[in-house]
Backbone bond lengths (Angstrom), bond angles and torsions (degrees), N, CA, C in turn:
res aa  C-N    CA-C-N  psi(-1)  N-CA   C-N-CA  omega(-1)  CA-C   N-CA-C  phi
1 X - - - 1.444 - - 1.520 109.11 -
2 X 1.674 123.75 89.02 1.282 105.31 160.17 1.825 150.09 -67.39
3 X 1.079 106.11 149.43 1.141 126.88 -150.70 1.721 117.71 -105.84
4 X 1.451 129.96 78.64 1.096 129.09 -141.01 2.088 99.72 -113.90
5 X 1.018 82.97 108.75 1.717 96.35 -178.78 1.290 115.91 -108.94
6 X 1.493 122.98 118.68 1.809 139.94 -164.43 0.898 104.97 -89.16
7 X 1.554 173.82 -51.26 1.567 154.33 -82.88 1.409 107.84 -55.29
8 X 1.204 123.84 98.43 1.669 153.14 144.36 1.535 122.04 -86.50
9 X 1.452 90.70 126.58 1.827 92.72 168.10 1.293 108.98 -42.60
10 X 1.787 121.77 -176.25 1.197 105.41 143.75 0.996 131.09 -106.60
11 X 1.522 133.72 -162.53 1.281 129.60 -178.81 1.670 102.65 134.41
12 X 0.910 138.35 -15.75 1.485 142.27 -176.32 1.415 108.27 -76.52
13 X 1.292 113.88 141.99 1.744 104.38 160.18 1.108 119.82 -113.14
14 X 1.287 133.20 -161.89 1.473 152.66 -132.04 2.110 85.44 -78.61
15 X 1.000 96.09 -69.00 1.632 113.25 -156.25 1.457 107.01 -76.00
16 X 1.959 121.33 7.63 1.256 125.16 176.31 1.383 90.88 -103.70
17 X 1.107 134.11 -71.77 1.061 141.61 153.55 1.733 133.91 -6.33
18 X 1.239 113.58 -66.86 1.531 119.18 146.40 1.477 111.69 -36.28
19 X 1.285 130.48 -47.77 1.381 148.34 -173.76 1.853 101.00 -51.61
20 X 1.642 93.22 -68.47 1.623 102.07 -175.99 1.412 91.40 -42.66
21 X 1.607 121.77 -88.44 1.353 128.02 -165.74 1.542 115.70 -4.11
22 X 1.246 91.34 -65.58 1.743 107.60 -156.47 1.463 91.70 -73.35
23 X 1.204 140.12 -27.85 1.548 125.92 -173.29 1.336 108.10 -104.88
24 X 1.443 123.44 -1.61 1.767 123.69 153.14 1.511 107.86 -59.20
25 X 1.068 105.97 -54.61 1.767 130.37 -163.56 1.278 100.38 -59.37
26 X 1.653 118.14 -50.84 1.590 105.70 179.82 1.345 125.30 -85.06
27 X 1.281 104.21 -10.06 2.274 112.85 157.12 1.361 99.46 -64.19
28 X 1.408 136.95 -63.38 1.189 125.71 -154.30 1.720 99.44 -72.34
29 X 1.748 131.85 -43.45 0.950 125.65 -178.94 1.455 113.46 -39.12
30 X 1.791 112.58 -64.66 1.239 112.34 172.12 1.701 135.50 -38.47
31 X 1.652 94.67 -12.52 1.710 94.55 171.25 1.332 105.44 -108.73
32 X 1.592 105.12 20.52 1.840 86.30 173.13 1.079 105.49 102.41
33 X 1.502 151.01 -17.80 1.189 144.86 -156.69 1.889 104.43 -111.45
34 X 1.197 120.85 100.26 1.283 141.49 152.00 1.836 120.25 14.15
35 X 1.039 133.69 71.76 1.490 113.88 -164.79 1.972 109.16 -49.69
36 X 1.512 129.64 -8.11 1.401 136.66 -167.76 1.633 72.77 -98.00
37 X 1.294 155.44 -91.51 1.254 134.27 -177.02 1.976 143.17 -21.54
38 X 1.265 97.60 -13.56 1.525 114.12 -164.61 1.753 111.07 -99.22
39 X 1.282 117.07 129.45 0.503 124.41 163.31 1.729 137.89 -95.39
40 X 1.237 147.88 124.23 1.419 119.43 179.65 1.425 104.40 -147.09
41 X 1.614 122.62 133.10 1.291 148.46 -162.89 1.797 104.29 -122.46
42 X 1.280 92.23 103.15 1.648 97.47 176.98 1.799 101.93 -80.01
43 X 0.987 143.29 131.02 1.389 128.40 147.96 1.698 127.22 -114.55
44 X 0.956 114.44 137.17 1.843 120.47 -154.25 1.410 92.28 -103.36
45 X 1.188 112.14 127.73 1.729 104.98 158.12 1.258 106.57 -132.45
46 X 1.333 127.19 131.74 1.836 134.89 170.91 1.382 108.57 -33.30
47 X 1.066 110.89 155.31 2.090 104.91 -176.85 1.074 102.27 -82.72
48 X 1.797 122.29 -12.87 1.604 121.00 177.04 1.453 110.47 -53.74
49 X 1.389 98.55 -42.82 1.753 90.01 -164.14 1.646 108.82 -110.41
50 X 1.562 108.46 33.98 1.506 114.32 144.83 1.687 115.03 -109.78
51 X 1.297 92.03 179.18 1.718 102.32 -167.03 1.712 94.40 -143.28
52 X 0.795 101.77 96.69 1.722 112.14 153.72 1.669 111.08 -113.59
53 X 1.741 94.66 149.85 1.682 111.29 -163.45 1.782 119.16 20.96
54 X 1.143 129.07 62.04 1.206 154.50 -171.02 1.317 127.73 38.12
55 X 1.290 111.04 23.29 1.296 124.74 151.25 2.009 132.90 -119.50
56 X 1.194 107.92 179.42 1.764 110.66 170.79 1.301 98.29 -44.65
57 X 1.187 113.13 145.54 1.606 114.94 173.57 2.058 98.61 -87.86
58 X 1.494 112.45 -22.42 1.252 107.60 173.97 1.187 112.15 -64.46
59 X 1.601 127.25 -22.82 1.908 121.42 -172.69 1.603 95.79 -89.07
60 X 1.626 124.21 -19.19 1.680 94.66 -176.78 1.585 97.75 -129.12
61 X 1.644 120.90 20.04 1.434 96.64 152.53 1.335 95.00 -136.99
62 X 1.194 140.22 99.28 1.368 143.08 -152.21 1.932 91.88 -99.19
C-alpha cells in the first residue's frame, strides 16, 4: 500500500487541494497502482516555521 506524503506551506484551499489528490492518484494509477491501495497525506506548515536559504521562508517568499 503506497504511502504518498506532500509537505506544503499553507495557503491552498479545499478545491486546490482536492486537485493535488486526484492528480497524485492518476500518476500512480497510470503505473499500475490501485487508487483503493493509495494512500496520500497532505501536510501544511506556515512559512513561519520553515527555513529556506537561512532564513523564514515567510521573509523571502512572502
Amino acid at each position: 500500500m503506497p504511502v504518498v506524503t506532500v509537505e506544503m506551506w499553507q495557503g491552498r484551499n479545499d478545491e486546490q487541494k482536492e486537485k493535488l489528490i486526484k492528480e497524485i492518484t492518476k500518476a500512480f494509477e497510470a503505473i499500475g497502482v490501485k487508487k483503493e491501495s493509495l494512500t496520500i497525506i497532505l501536510h501544511e506548515t506556515p512559512k513561519s516555521n520553515w527555513g529556506t536559504h537561512g532564513e523564514q521562508a515567510s521573509k523571502t517568499n512572502p
